[in-house]
C-alpha positions in Angstrom: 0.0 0.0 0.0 2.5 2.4 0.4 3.9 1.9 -3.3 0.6 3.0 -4.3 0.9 6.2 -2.2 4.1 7.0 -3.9 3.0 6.2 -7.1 0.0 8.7 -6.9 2.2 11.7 -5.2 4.7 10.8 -8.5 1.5 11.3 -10.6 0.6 14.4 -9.1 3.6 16.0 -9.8 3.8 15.2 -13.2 0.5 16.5 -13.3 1.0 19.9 -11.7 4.3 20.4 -13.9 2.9 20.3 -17.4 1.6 23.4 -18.6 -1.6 22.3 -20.2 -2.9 21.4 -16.5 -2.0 24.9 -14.8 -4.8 25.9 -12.3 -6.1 29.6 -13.3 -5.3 32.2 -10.7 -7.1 32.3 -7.1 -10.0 34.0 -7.2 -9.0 34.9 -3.6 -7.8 38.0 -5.6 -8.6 41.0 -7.3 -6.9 41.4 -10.7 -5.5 45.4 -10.8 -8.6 46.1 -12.8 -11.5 45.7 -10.1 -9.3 47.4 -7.7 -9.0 50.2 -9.4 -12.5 50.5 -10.5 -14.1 49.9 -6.9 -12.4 53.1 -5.8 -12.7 54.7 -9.1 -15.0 57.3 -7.2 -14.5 59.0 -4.2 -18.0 58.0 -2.5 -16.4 54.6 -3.0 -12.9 55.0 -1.5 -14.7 56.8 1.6 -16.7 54.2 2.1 -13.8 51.8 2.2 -11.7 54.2 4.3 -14.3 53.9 7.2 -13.9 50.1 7.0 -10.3 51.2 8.7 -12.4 52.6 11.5 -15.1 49.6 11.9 -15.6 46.4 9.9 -19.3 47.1 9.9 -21.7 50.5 9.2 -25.2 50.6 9.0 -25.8 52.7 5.0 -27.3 55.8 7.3 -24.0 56.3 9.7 -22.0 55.7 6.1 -24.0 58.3 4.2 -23.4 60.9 6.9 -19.7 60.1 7.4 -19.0 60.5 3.5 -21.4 63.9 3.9 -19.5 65.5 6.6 -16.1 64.8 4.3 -17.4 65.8 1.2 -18.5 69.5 2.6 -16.4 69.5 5.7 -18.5 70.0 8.3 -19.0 67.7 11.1 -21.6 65.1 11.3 -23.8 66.5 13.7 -24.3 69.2 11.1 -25.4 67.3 8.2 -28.7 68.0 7.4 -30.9 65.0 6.5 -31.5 66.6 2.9 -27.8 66.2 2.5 -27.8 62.7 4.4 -30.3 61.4 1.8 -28.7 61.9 -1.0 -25.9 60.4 -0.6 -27.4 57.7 0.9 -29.4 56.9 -2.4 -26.3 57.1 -4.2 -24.7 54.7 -1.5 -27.5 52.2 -2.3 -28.2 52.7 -5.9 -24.5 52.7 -7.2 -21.7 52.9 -5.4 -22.9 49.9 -2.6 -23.4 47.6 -5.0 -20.3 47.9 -6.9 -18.6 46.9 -4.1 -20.4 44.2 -3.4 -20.2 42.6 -6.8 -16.0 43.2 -6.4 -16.4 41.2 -3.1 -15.1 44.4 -1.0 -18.0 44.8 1.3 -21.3 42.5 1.9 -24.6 44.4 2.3 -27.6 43.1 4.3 -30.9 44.7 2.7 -32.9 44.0 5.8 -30.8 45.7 8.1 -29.2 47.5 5.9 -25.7 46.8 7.6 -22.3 46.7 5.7 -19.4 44.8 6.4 -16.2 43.7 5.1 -15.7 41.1 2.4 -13.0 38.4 0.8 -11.2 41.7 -0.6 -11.7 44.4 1.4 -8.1 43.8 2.7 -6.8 43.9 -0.8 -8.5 47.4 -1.4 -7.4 48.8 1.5 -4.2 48.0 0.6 -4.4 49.9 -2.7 -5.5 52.6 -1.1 -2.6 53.0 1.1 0.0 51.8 -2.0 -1.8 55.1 -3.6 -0.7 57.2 -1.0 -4.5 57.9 0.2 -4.4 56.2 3.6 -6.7 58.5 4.8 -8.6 61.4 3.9 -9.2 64.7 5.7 -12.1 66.3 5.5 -12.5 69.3 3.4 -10.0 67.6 0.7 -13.1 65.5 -0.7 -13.8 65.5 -4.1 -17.3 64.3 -5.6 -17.3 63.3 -9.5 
């Protein structure tokens, strides 16, 4: 029996070393690509810059974070005129882009987000970029 052991680990090899048998690339990974288009838009790279700050937001506390850097003010002074739009932008666009890149999961009944498979990835794009964080009053909206 333990021949046959051997004989399989030999055949396994061989397997693994021709080229025709080559597994594609993890999926555990975002090609440049994705990266670059989940935080193609600043509503997007806030959102993943308070993932630095908690793992999970509910989409209301997110919309008036991004709010408060976008016109520099603090939170307690975004009105819920401002807080709404954003947040329908949050939802309708920028939310689930994220989600489909596997950054950030999104629960429609609580309406709770939370990191994902490559949320670390991201991040770390972010900080290759030289945007680790962002200061309020530099925010830029497309």
């Amino acid at each position: 029996m333990d021949g046959d052991s051997n004989r399989d680990e030999e055949a396994t090899s061989d397997e693994s070393a021709s080229p025709e048998t080559e597994l594609p690339p993890s999926p555990a990974f975002l090609e440049l690509d994705p990266v670059y288009e989940a935080l193609g838009h600043p509503r997007r790279r806030y959102l993943c810059y308070t993932l630095l700050e908690d793992t999970e937001w509910s989409l209301n506390d997110l919309a008036t974070k991004i709010v408060a850097w976008e016109t520099d003010v603090p939170e307690h002074a975004v009105t819920e005129a401002q807080r709404e739009e954003v947040y329908v932008s949050l939802y309708h666009a920028h939310v689930p882009k994220l989600v489909d890149e596997g950054v950030i999961t999104f629960d429609e009944a609580t309406e709770r987000i939370t990191t994902a498979e490559h949320a670390d990835q991201v991040l770390a794009a972010l900080e290759a970029m030289g945007q680790s964080r962002l200061e309020p009053g530099n925010a830029r909206t497309e």
